[in-house]
C-alpha positions in Angstrom: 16.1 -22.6 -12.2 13.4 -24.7 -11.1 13.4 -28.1 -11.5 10.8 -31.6 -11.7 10.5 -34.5 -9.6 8.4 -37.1 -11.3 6.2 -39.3 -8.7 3.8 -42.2 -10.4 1.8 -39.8 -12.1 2.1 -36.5 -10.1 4.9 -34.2 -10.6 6.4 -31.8 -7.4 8.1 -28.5 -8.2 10.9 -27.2 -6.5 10.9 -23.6 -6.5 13.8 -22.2 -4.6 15.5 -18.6 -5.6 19.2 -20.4 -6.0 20.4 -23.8 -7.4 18.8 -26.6 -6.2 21.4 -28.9 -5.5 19.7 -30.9 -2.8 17.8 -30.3 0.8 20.2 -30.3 3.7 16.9 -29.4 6.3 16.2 -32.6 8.4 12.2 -32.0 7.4 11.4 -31.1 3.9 7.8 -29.2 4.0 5.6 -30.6 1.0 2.4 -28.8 0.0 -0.3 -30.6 -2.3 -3.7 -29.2 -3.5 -7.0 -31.0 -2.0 -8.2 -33.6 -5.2 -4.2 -35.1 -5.6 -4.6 -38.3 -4.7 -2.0 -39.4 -1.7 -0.9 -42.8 -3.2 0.1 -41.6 -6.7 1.9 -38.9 -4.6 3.9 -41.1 -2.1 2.0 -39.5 0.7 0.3 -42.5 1.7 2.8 -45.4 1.1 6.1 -43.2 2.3 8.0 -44.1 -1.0 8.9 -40.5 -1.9 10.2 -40.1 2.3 12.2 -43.2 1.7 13.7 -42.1 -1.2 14.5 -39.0 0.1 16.0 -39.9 3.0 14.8 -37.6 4.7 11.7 -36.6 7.0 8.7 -35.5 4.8 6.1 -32.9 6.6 2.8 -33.2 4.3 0.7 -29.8 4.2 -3.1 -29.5 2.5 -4.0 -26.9 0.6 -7.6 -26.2 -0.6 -6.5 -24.6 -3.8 -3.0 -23.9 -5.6 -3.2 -20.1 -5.0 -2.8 -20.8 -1.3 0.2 -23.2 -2.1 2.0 -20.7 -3.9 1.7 -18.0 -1.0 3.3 -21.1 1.3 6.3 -21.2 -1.1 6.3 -17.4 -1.3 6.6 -16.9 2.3 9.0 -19.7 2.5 7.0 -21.8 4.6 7.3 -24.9 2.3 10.2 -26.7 0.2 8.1 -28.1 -2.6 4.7 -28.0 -3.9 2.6 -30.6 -5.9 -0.5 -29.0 -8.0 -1.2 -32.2 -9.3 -0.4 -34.0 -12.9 -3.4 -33.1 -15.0 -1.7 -29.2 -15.5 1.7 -30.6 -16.5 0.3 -32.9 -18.7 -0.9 -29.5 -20.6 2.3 -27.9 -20.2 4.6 -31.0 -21.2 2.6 -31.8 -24.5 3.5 -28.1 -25.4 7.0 -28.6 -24.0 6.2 -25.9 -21.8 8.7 -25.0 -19.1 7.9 -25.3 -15.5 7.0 -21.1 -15.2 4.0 -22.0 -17.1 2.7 -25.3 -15.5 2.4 -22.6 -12.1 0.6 -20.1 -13.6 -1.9 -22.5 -15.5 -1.9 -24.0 -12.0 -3.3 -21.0 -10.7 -5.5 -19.0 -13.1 -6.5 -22.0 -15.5 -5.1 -22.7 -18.9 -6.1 -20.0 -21.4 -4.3 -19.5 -24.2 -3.3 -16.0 -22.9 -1.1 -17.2 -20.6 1.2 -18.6 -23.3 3.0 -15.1 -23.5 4.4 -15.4 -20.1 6.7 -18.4 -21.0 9.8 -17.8 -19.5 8.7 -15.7 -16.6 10.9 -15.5 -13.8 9.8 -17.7 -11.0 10.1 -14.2 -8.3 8.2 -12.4 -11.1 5.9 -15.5 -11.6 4.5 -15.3 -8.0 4.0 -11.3 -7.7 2.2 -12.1 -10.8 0.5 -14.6 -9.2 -0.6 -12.9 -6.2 -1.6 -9.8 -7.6 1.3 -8.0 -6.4 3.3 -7.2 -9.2 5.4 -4.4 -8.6 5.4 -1.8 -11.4 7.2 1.6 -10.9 7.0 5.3 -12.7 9.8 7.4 -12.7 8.5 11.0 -12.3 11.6 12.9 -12.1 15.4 12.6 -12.9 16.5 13.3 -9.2 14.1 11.0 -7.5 11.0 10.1 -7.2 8.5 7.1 -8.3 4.6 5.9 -8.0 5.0 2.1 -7.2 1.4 0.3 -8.1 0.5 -3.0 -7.6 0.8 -3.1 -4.1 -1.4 -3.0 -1.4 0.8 -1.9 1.5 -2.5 -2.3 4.0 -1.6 -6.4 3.7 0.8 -8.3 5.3 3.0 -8.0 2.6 5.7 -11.3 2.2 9.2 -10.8 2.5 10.4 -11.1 -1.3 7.8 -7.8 -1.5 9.4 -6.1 1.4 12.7 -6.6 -0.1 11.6 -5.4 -3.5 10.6 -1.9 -2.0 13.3 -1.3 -0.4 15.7 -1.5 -2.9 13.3 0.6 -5.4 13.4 3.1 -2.0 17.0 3.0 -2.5 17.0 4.0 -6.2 14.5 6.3 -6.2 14.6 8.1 -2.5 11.4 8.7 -2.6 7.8 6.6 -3.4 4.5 7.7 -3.7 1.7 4.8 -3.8 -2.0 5.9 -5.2 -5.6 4.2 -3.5 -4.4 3.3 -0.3 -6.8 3.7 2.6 -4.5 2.1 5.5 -5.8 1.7 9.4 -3.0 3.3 11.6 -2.6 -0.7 12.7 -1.6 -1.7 8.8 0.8 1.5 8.6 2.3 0.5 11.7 2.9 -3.0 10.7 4.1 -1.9 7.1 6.8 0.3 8.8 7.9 -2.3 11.3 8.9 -4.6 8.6 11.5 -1.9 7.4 13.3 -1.5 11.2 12.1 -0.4 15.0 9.6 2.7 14.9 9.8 6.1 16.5 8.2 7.6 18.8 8.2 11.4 18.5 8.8 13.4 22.0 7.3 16.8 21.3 4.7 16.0 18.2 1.2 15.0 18.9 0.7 11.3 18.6 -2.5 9.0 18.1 -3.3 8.0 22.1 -4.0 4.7 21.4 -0.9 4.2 18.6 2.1 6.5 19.5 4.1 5.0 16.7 2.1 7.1 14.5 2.7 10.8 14.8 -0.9 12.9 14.2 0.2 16.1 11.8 -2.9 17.7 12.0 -2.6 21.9 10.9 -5.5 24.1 10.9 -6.0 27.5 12.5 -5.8 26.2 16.2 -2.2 24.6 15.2 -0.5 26.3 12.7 2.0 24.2 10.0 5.7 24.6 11.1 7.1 22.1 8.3 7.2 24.5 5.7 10.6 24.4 5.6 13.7 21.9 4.0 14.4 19.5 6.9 15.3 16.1 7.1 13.2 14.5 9.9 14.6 13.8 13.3 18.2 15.1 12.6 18.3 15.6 16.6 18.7 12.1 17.5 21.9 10.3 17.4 20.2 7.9 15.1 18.4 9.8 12.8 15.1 7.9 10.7 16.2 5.8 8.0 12.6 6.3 6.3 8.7 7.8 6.9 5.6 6.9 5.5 2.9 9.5 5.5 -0.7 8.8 5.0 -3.2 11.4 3.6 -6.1 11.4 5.8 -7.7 15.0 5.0 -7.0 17.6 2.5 -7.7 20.9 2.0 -9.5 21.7 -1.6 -6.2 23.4 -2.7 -2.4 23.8 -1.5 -1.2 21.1 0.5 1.7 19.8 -1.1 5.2 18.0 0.0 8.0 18.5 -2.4 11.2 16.2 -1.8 14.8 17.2 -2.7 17.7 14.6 -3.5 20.7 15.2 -1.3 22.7 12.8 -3.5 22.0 15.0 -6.3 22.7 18.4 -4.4 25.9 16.6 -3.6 26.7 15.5 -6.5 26.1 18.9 -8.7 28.8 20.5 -6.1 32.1 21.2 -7.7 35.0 19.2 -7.1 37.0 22.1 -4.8 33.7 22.5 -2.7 33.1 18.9 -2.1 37.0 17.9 -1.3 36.6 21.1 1.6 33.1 19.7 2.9 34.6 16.2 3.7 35.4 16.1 7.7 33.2 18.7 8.5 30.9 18.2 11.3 27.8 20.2 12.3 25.5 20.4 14.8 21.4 19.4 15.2 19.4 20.9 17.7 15.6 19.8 18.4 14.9 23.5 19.9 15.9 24.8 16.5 13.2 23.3 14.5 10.5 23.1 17.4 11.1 26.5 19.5 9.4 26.8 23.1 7.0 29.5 22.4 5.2 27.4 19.8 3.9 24.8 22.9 4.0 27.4 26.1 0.0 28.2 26.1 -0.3 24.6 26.5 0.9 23.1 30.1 0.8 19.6 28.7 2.5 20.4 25.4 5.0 22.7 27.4 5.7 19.8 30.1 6.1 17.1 27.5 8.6 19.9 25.2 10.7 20.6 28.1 11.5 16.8 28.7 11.9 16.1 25.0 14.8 19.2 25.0 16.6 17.8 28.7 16.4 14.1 26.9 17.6 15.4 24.2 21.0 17.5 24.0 22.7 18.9 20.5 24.1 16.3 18.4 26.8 16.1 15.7 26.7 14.4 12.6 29.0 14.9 8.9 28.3 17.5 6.8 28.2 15.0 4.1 26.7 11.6 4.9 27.6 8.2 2.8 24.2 6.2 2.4 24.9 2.5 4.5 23.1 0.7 1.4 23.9 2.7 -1.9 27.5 3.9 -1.4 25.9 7.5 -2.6 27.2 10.5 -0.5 24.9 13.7 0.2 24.6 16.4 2.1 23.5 15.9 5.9 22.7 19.7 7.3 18.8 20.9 7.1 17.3 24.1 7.8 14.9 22.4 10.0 17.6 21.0 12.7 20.8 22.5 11.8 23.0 25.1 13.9 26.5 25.4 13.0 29.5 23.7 11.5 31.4 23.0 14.3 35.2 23.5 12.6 33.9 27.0 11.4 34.5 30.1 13.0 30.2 31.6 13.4 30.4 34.0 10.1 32.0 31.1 8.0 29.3 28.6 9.6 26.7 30.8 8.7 27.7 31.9 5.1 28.6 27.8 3.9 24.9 26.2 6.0 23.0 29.6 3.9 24.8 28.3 0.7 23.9 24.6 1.0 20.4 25.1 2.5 20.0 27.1 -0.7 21.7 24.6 -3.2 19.6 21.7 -1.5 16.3 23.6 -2.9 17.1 24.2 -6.1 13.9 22.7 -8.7 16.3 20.6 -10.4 16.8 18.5 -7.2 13.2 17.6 -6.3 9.9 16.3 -7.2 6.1 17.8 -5.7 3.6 15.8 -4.7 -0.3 16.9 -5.3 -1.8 15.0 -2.3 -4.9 13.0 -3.0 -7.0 11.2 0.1 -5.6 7.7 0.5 -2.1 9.0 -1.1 0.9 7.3 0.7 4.7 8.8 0.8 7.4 6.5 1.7 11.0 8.5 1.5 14.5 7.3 2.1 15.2 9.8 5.3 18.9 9.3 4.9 20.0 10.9 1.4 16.5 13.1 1.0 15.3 16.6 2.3 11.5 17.6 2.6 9.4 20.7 2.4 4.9 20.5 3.7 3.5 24.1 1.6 1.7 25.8 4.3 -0.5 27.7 1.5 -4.1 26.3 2.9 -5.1 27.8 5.8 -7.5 28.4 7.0 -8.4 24.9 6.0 -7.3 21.9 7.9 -5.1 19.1 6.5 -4.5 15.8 8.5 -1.4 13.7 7.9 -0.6 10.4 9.8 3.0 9.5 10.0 5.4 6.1 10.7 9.1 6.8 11.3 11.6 4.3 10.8 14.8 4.4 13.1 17.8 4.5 11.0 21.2 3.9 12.0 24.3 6.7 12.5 24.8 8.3 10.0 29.4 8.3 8.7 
């Protein structure tokens, strides 16, 4: 919990995510809002260093807000927003929580209610970030709002989403018109990001694959993959950005492969484990698709020579959650390699079926602005080619992801 350091007539608050039980850093980093006066604080006489013992780095802040973000982003140890606020807060025998936010957004009555916030809560709150998150189905699936993932978001907000990604496999945020710079940097902060070898990228960004299907270049994602199944190290996540629509159609569904796993019976799941099959890239992306194009053809060819079959388990354990699901897609999957062709054949038809099924999934209606983020380790995925001959323009950040066990 947090705790107070009187000094003369200022008080610093230490707001650290753990027990305070002392600073071990040779240079504790203090923040202090312009007005405080420096001799009432110890910055000008050194008496606060002293009795520290310990180096004390002094920071200016214009206003408390910008304090805050310092202690969010964990660029400072302790902050003083001056005495006047917890004199407010002490004659109500207030607790520290609400000191900050009066701090911040003045001392209105209002702000009673929140008593007892938690301090991680407190500064979402704070910063207008405040994470709130709608289920929409019982396999997976969630609208996050509160977040504007076109900022540099902090860390602590980073961390949030992915473990929500993790319980839900698959969010959807609302109003978000992101520059193919912001996506790029919003994906980064999740791992490395992929570059796709046969796709169309954008020239000047090639971390950001251009999905644009019209007439001149038909859909081919209508279909349950999981993306990038042909590397060794398959995505751990995408984020797809809405950047045109057509009036109608359009849609992604998502399937759970947890929850296609899990709905398996007992015999079939003990016979799955140890399986192994095999992903091919020419599977999902076949040459005649990109041969009235020399440049397309060219750039196919060396994506297919850099890029041989691959094996990976039939079932896959998920590196974060512990959750198994199934790991074989219509998209990139040729055979299980332990099965004689007709056996191989008859179990991939089964599962690609099973993986499909309504009570595994969630649909999207896309809106302009609309932003997918989807676990690409435990979840399948399905574009409805239904709007041609209208044009629909998607912009896409892959997430390398680790090998898959």
């Amino acid at each position: 919990m947090p705790k107070l350091r009187a000094l003369g007539g200022a008080v610093l608050c230490w707001i650290l995510c753990f027990p305070c039980v002392g600073f071990s850093a040779e240079v504790i980093h203090v923040g202090y809002v312009t007005g405080v006066e420096p001799a009432k604080a110890g910055i000008g006489d050194g008496s606060f260093e002293r009795s520290a013992g310990q180096k004390i780095e002094w920071r200016r802040f214009d206003n408390g807000a910008e304090v805050v973000r310092a202690l969010a982003a964990g660029d400072l140890d302790i902050a003083n927003l001056g005495s006047s606020v917890v004199a407010v807060a002490a004659g109500r025998q207030l607790p520290i929580e609400t000191f900050l936010i009066a701090s911040q957004l003045g001392t209105s009555e209002a702000l009673l209610s929140l008593v007892g916030t938690h301090v991680l809560t407190l500064i979402e709150r704070i910063l207008g970030m405040a994470i709130e998150v709608t289920r929409l189905s019982r396999a997976l699936g969630a609208i996050v709002h509160g977040v504007d993932i076109s900022q540099d978001l902090p860390q602590y907000v980073i961390d949030r989403l992915g473990e929500v990604l993790v319980e839900h496999q698959v969010l959807f945020f609302r109003d978000q018109p992101i520059t193919p710079e912001a996506q790029c940097r919003f994906a980064a902060k999740f791992g490395s990001l992929h570059i796709h070898p046969i796709y169309p990228v954008l020239p000047e960004l090639p971390e950001i694959m251009l999905i644009d299907t019209h007439e001149g270049f038909l859909p081919d994602n209508d279909n349950w993959h999981t993306d990038v199944t042909f590397s060794e190290t398959p995505p751990l996540a995408g984020i797809l950005a809405a950047k045109r629509l057509p009036p109608l159609g359009g849609d992604t569904l998502w399937s759970s492969s947890a929850a296609a796993y899990d709905a398996l019976s007992e015999p079939v799941r003990r016979f799955l484990q140890g399986l192994t099959a095999q992903h091919s890239v020419a599977k999902s992306f076949p040459p005649e698709r990109w041969q009235n194009d020399p440049e397309f053809q060219a750039r196919y060819e060396r994506a297919v020579a850099k890029h041989p079959p691959v094996n990976h388990p039939v079932v896959r354990t998920h590196p974060v959650s512990g959750r198994k699901g199934l790991f074989v897609n219509e998209g990139f999957t040729t055979h299980i390699n332990e099965l004689k062709p007709r056996e191989s054949q008859t179990l991939l038809s089964f599962l690609f079926a099973h993986v499909a099924q309504p009570e595994f999934t969630v649909r999207w209606r896309w809106s302009v602005d609309d932003i997918a983020f989807w676990d690409n380790r435990i979840t399948q995925h399905y574009a409805i080619a239904d709007y041609l001959p209208e044009r629909r323009t998607m912009h896409r950040a892959t997430v390398i992801g680790d090998k898959p066990v």
